[in-house]
C-alpha positions in Angstrom: -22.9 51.8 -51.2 -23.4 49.4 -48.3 -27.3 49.3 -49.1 -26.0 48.0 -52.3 -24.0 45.4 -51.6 -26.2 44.1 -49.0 -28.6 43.9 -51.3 -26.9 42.2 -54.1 -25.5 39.7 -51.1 -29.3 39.0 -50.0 -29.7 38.8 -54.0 -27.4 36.0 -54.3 -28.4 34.2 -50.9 -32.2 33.7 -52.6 -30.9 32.5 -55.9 -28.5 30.2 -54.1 -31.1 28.6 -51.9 -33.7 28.3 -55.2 -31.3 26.7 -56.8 -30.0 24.2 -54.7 -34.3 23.3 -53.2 -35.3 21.0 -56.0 -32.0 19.3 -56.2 -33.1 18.4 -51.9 -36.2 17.4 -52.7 -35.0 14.7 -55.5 -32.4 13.4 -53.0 -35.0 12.6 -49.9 -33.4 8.9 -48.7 -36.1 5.6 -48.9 -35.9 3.3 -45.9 -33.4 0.4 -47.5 -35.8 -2.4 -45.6 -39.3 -2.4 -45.8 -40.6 -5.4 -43.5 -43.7 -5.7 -46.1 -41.4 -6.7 -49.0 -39.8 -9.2 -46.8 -39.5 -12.7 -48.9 -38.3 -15.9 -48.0 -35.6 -17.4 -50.6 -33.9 -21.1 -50.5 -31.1 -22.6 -51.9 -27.0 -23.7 -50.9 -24.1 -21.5 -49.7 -21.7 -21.2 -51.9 -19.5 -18.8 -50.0 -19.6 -17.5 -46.7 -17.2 -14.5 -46.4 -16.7 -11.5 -43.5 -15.3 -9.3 -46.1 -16.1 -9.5 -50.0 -13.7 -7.0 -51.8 -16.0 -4.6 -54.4 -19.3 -5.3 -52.2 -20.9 -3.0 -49.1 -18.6 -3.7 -46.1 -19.8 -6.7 -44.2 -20.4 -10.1 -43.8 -21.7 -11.9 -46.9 -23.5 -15.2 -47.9 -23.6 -16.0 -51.7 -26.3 -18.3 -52.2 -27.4 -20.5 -55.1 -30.9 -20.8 -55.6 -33.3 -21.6 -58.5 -33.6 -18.2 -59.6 -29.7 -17.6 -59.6 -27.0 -16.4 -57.2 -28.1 -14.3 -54.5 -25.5 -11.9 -52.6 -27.0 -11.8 -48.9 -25.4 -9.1 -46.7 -25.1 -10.5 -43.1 -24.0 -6.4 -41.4 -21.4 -6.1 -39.4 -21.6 -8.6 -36.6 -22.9 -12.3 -37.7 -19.1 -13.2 -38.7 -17.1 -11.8 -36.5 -16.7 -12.0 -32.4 -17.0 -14.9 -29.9 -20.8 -15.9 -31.1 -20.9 -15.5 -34.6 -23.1 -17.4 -36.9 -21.8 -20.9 -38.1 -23.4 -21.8 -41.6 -20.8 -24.3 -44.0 -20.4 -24.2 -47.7 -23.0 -26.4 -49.2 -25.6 -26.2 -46.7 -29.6 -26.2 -47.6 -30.6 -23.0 -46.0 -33.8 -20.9 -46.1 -33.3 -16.8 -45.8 -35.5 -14.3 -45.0 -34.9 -10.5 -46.2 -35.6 -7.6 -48.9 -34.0 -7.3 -52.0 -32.6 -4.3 -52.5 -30.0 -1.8 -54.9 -27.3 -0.7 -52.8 -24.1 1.2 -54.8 -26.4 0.3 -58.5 -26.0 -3.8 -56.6 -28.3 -6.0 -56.3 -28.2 -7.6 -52.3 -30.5 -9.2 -50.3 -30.4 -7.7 -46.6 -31.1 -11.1 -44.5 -33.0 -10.8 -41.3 -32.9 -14.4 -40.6 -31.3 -17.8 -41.3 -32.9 -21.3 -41.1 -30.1 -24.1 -41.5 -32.7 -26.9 -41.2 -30.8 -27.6 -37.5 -30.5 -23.4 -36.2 -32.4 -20.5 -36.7 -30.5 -17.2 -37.0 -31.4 -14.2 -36.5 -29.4 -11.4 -38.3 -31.6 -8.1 -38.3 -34.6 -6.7 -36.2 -38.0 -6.6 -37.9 -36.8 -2.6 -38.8 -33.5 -3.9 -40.9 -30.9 -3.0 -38.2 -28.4 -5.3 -38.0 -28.3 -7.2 -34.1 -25.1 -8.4 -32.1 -25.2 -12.0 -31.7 -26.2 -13.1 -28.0 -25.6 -9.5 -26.7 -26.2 -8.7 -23.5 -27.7 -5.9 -22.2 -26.0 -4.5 -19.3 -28.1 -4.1 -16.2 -26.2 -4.3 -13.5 -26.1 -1.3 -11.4 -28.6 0.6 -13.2 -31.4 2.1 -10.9 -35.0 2.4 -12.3 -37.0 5.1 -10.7 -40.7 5.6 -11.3 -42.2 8.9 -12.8 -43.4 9.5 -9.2 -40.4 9.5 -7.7 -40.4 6.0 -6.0 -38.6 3.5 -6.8 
């Protein structure tokens, strides 16, 4: 009797675990910013907001250009904190990013921001979003060579 239920368990293991392989292999995630689709956009702010109710948490820079409105998604840090980025309603910028579909939404993921009079930069080369002006902490950290030495 045990042999038998252990085998019907083992039974139902295998069928479980064919079952649920394709349905991993159709959900395998794609890198959301790939630095060779990058594109440079221009056009006016519209709105600058920290927090746009119905969009991806984050800041946000709705920007008219000649091909329509663009949503640009700024992360987490460029509007908030003691150095965040300063960019008024109105002005001429240039933006450079990927367009992507995030939640079925367009948005453009910007890596950096050209007012004309600053240059910001928003996102590493890879898409991760930076801290404005962080600084790295160094102070009391002791680097010691592979050897041993110092």
């Amino acid at each position: 009797m045990n042999k038998l239920l252990g085998g019907l368990w083992c039974l139902g293991l295998m069928s479980f675990v064919m079952v649920c392989e394709p349905a991993q292999s159709a959900t395998v995630a794609t890198p959301l910013y790939d630095v060779t689709k990058e594109v440079t956009l221009e056009g006016n702010v519209s709105i600058v907001e920290a927090f746009m109710p119905g969009h991806i948490p984050g800041g946000h820079m709705l920007v008219s250009t000649s091909k329509g409105i663009i949503d640009g998604h700024l992360g987490p840090y460029a509007l908030s904190g003691k150095n965040r980025i300063s960019v008024p309603t109105g002005a001429h910028v240039k933006i450079v990013g990927v367009m992507t579909t995030i939640r079925g939404n367009q948005v453009f993921l910007v890596r950096t921001i050209d007012t004309g009079a600053t240059k910001y930069t928003i996102r590493s080369e890879h898409g991760f979003p930076l801290i404005q002006r962080a600084v790295q902490p160094t102070k009391g950290i002791n680097f010691v060579s592979p050897k041993g030495g110092r």
